[in-house]
C-alpha positions in Angstrom: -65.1 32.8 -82.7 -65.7 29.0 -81.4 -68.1 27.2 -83.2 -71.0 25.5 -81.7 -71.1 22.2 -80.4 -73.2 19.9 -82.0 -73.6 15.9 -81.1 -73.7 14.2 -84.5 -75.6 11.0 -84.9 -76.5 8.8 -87.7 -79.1 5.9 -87.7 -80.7 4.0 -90.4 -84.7 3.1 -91.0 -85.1 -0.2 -93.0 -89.2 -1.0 -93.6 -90.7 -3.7 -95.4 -94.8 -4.5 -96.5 -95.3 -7.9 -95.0 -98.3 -8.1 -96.2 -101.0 -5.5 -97.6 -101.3 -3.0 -94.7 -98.6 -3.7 -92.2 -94.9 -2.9 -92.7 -92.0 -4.3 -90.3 -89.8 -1.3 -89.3 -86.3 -1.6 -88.1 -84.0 1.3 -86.4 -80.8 1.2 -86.6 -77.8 3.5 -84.7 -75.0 4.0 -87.2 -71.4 4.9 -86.3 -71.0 8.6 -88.2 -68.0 7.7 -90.2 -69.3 4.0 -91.2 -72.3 1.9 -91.6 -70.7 -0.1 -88.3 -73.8 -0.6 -85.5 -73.9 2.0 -83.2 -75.7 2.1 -80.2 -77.1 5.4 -78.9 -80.9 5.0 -78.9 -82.5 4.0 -75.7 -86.4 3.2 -76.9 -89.0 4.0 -79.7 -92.6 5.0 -79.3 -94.0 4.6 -83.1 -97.4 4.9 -84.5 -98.9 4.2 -88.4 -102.1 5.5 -89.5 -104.3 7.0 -87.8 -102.4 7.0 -84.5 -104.8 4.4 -83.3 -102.1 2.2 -82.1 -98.9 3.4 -80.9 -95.9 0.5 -80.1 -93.2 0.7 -77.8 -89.9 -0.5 -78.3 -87.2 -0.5 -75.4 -84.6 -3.1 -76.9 -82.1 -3.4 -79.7 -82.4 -4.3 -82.6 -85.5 -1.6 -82.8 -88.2 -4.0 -84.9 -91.9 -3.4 -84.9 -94.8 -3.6 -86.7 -97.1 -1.1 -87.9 -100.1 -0.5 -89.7 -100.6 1.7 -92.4 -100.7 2.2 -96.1 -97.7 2.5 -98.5 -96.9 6.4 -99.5 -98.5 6.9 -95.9 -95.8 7.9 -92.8 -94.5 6.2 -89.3 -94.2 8.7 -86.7 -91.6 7.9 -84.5 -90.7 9.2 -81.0 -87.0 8.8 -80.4 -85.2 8.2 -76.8 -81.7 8.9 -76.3 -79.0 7.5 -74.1 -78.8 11.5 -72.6 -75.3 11.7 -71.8 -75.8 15.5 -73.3 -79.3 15.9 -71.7 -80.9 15.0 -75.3 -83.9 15.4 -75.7 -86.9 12.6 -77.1 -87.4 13.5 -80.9 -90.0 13.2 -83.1 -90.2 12.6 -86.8 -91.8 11.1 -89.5 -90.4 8.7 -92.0 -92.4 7.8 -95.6 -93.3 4.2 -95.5 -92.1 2.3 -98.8 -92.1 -0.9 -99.6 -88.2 -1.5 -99.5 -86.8 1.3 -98.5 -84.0 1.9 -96.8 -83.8 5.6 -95.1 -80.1 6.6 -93.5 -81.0 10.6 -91.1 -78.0 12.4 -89.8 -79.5 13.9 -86.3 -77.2 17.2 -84.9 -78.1 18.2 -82.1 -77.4 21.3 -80.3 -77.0 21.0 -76.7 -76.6 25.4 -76.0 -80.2 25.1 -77.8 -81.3 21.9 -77.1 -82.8 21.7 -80.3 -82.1 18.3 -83.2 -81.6 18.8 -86.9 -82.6 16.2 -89.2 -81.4 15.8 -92.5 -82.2 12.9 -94.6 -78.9 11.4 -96.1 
């Protein structure tokens, strides 16, 4: 039997409290094999707390500012490049003070369907 295709990914979630309330995010692509820049996002919709204010990000390097609480979470929208029809996808990332988050993203183009797994 022939396995399934998946489209692996990698990309890395740096965020920083620059002062009491607001963190500065920054999304990264990663090449799979090393920590090498990789580009395969295409824009970012984000949103802290309470959703009140969501920010869009259409450029590399993917750096924004949002507002929330630490121990709280960004949700993040993610656009891809869609060479394989990708999706957007949406997750949510714990804000910390410091933190550096690598995800390895699968996705499954017979399903059309992501996996997430934090790294």
């Amino acid at each position: 039997e022939i396995p399934e295709f998946k489209l692996h990914r990698r990309m890395k979630v740096s965020m920083k409290e620059i002062k009491k309330g607001t963190f500065e995010v920054v999304v990264t692509g990663l090449d799979v094999h090393e920590d090498a820049p990789y580009s395969f996002i295409k824009g970012i919709l984000a949103s802290g707390q309470g959703l009140s204010k969501v920010t869009e990000v259409e450029e590399e390097p993917f750096e924004f500012q949002l507002s929330a609480q630490a121990g709280s979470v960004a949700k993040l929208r993610l656009y891809f490049q869609g060479h394989y029809d990708e999706p957007y996808l949406d997750m949510e990332v714990p804000l910390k003070d410091g933190q550096i988050e690598v995800y390895n993203l699968k996705y499954k183009p017979g399903a059309a369907e992501w996996e997430v797994e934090k790294h």
